[in-house]
C-alpha positions, 0 to 999 in steps of 0.5 A, a space after each residue: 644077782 643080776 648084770 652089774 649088781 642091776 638085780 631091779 632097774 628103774 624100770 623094775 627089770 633084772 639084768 641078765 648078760 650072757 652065760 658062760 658058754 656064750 662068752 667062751 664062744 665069743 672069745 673064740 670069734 674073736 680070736 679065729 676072725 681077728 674081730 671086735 669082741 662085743 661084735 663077736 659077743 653079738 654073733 655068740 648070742 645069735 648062734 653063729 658057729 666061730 668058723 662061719 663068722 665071716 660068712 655070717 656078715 655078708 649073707 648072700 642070697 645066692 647061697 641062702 635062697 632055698 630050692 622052691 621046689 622044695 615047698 609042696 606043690 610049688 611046681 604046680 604053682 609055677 607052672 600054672 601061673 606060667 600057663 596063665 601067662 602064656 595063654 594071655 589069662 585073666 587073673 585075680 589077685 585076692 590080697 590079705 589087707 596087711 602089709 604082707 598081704 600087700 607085698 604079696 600083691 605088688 609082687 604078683 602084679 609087677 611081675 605079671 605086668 612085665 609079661 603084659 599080662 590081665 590082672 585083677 586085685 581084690 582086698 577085701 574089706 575088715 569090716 565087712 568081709 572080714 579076714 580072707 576069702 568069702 563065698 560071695 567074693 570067690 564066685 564073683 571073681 571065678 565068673 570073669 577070671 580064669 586063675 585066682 591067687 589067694 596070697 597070705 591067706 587061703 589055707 583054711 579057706 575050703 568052703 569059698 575056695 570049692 565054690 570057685 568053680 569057673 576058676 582054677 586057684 592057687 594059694 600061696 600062704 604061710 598061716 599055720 593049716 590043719 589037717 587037709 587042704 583046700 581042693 585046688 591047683 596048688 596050696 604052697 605054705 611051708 605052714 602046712 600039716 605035711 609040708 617037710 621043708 624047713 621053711 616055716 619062719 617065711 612070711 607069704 612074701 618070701 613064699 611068693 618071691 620064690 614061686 617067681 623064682 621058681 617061674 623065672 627057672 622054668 622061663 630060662 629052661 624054655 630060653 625065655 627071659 623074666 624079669 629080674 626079681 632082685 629089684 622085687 626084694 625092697 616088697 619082701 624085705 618089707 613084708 618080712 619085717 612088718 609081718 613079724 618074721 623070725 630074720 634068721 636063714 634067708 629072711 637075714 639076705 631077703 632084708 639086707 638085700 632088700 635095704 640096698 634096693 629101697 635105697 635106690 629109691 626106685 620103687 615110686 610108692 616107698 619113696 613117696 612114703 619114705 618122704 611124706 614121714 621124712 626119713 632122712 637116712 638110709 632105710 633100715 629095719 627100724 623104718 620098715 617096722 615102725 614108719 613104713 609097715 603101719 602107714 601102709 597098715 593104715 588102709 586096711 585098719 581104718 581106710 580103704 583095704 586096697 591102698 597099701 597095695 595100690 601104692 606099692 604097685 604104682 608108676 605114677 609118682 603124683 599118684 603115689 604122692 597122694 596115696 602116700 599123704 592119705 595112708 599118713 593121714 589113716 595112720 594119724 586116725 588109726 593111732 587116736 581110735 587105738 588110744 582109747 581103745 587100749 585104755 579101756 583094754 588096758 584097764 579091763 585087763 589089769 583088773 583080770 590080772 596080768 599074772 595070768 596065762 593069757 592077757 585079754 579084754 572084750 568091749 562092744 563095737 571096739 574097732 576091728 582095725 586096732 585089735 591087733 595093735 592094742 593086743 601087741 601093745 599089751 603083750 609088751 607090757 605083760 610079756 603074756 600072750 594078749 587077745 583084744 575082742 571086738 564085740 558086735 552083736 552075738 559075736 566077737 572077733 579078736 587079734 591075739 598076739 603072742 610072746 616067744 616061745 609060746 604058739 598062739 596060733 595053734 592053740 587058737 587052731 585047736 580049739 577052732 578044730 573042736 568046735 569051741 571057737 567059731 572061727 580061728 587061725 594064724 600062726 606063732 606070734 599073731 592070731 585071729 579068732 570069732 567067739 560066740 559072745 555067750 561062751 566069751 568067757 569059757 572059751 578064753 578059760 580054755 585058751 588059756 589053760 592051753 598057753 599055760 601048757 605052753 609055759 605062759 604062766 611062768 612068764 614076768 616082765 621080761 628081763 634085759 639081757 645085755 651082750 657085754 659092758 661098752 666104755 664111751 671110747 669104744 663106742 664108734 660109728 665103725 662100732 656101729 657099722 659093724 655090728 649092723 653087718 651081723 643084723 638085721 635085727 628084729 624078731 628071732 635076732 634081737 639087736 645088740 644091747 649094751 650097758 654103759 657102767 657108773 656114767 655121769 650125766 651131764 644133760 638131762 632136758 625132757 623133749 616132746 610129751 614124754 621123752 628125754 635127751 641125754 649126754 653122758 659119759 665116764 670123766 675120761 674124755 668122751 661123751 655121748 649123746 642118748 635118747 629115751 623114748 617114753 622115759 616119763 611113762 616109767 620112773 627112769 625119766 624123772 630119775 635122770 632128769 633130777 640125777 643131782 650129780 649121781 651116777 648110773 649104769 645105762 643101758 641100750 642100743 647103739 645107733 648113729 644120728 644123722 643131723 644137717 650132714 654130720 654123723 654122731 653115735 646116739 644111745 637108744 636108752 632103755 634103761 638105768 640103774 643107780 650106781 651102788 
């Protein structure tokens, strides 16, 4: 019997509230800390210890931030970057064409522009160059640069890295590594095989911040002065949540530090773009992942691979401006290419069976810059690993994408290892890999016998879990202010959900293509505004609109909307179920 008596929604999901541990833990919280008890639900969930609480929603960073030293061969790094510095060299910065890769990149830049300091930026491009750095690219760079930075890539980079001779190279990365390390200065990635820190969950940006952080000690140890690297941490709040990052540990101060930051809208590129998609409110980990993150995404998907960090890393607002309105423009494009090719994906592996271990589909000349996106998009409505194939000649390239609890990344690693695959790598939750076109099938035969080792076969459309029951008085904008102290949420946090039992709908109107407006509330008095996304993609949209005075459980997240200068508590609905 699911949550509420909800065993199948409207959108065919159970609901599951939490065991009987979790609320003992909750009501501890509650008790100890003298806070509200579905804010101490919240925290139950997330693993926080009753007698840490408190602690829990104010993260600093200063208690937070790990020793970068900590990492393999940071002090290598550090002092090498330090040199180049100090000897006034040229450096190149060779980017990932992502958005952590492009963070990455502004970071370096910025810091190295305090010092006054030479640097070159080179992204390479998907379609040509593919994912990291070439043979071609790498002696190019090492003939007129005397220090090369790979960032967010590189690990597994061996052959180009050893024909940059000229040049000395650091790699500063978090994709998982194999067994050794390119022959270089310095490979700081606490995803490498014998790295000992318990790091793993930093995306490359968080890895380079504390390299600068690990430079900035050194500096004062010397009497020197750097820069002041918390106003660099709206790039790593950026990067940690568009790169998918687990926001536990430090990652939970990288971003609500790094909020506070872009809040003070000092950095010329994000405001720009913050502007050209009108966000309205304070920034939050919503509009990094979902209106920042893609549009600086767009550049290196369908556009010119440099853009993202091009922008991040300018003064000029005219020229962030500009930058800002092309990147919109990319991303218009980008979601049109991705449409059909997800329907053709999304057909082909339907009639593969989304049962499976592994969801995948294959299509000649699919473009290379929306794989990784139309596989999320399958993922998500298969709750299985998905891999989405380019196919060009007598190769394929793909992006894979991953559920919890299943490593994509190293079981596309070890059939990379034996020779089955051509090319791959990665990490947890997103992979990347090139196939021969003649052993496709074979080789996601053997993929997916690896996943379902993992337990990819026993997954199905995921339930909702739900913290705890919320009545429509107690659902505040304090409420809310609360609950976004135990955040951020995103992956590794999932946010707050809660169900509204037997409601009554007052107003239902279909908004836009397929959305729906609603308000809602329990005959006491108090009434709330909701909105559903995609509603009439499922049954729940046309089940409310025509409610014909029936009542519902409802489910979501609770958010505040902000409208011509008044605040009001909005419900994120996400699901419902008929009163029984």
């Amino acid at each position: 019997m699911g949550f509420l008596g909800v065993a199948q929604s409207l959108t065919k999901r159970c609901w599951v509230g939490q065991d009987s541990l979790t609320e003992r833990t909750a009501e501890a919280m509650a008790q100890k800390n003298d806070l509200p008890p579905s804010l101490c639900k919240v925290m139950a969930r997330l693993g926080v210890n009753p007698e840490y609480a408190k602690q829990y929603l104010d993260p600093q960073l200063r208690t937070l931030l790990p020793d970068p030293r900590s990492l393999t061969d940071m002090t290598n790094a550090s002092a090498r970057l330090l040199k180049a510095i100090d000897k006034s060299e040229k450096i190149a910065v060779f980017a990932d064409y992502d958005v952590d890769g492009a963070a990455c990149a502004a970071l370096l830049l910025t810091w190295i522009d305090y010092f006054g300091g030479s640097t070159t930026l080179y992204v390479p491009d998907r379609i040509n160059e593919g994912y990291g750095p070439s043979d071609k690219a790498m002696v190019a760079l090492a003939k007129d640069h005397d220090l090369i930075i790979c960032v967010d890539c590189g690990t597994l980079s061996h052959a180009p890295i050893a024909v940059a001779k000229a040049a000395d190279v650091i790699v500063l990365d978090h994709h998982l590594g194999d067994e050794t390390v390119p022959n270089c200065v310095a490979v700081v990635n606490p995803n490498r095989q014998d790295e000992t820190s318990d790091l793993g969950y930093l995306c490359a940006a968080g890895v380079v911040f504390l390299c600068l952080v690990e430079c900035g000690r050194l500096l004062r140890k010397a009497g020197r002065k750097g820069p002041n690297l918390m106003g660099y941490l709206d790039l790593v709040a950026l990067a940690t949540v568009a790169d998918v990052a687990p926001l536990i540990g430090v990652n939970r101060a990288f971003v609500r530090q790094g909020l506070k930051v872009m809040a003070t809208r000092s950095r010329p590129g994000l405001v720009a773009l913050a502007d050209q998609v009108k966000m309205e409110s304070a920034p939050s980990a919503y509009h990094l992942g979902f209106l920042l993150g893609p549009r600086i995404n767009a550049g290196g998907r369908v556009g010119q691979a440099d853009l993202g960090a091009r922008l991040l890393t300018t003064k000029n607002i005219q020229e962030a401006k500009k930058l800002a309105e092309h990147l919109d423009q990319l991303n218009a494009e980008r979601r049109q290419i991705e449409g059909s090719v997800l329907a053709e994906a999304f057909t082909q592996a339907q009639e593969r069976g989304f049962d499976n271990p592994l969801v995948w589909a294959a299509g000649k000349s699919w473009h290379p810059g929306v794989l990784g996106i139309v596989a999320a998009r399958l993922k998500e409505a298969t709750n299985r690993p998905a891999i989405v194939i380019s196919l060009d000649g007598t190769e394929g390239k793909g992006s894979g994408r991953s559920v919890t609890g299943i490593d994509l990344g190293a079981a596309i690693q070890k059939l990379a290892q034996q020779g089955i695959l051509l090319k791959g790598g990665g990490h947890k939750m997103a992979a990347g890999l090139t196939v021969s076109q003649h052993m496709l099938d074979p080789v996601m035969e053997k993929l997916a016998e690896l996943l379902k080792k993992q337990g990819a076969d026993k997954l199905g459309i995921s339930d909702l879990r739900l913290d705890s029951v919320l009545m429509p008085a107690a659902a505040t904008i304090d409420l809310i202010s609360q609950l976004e102290n135990a955040g951020p949420f995103g992956a590794g946090a999932p946010a707050p959900r809660f169900a509204f039992p037997d409601m009554a709908i007052s107003f239902a109107k279909r908004v836009g293509e397929n959305h729906l407006k609603i308000r809602f509330g329990d005959g006491l008095g108090t009434s709330i505004d909701g909105i559903s996304f995609g509603a009439f993609d499922t049954a729940l949209g046309p089940a409310l609109e025509q409610h014909d005075g029936r009542r519902f459980h409802l489910a979501g997240q609770l958010e505040i909307n902000e409208w011509r200068g008044k605040r009001s508590v909005q419900l994120r609905l996400e699901d419902a179920a008929l009163t029984i």
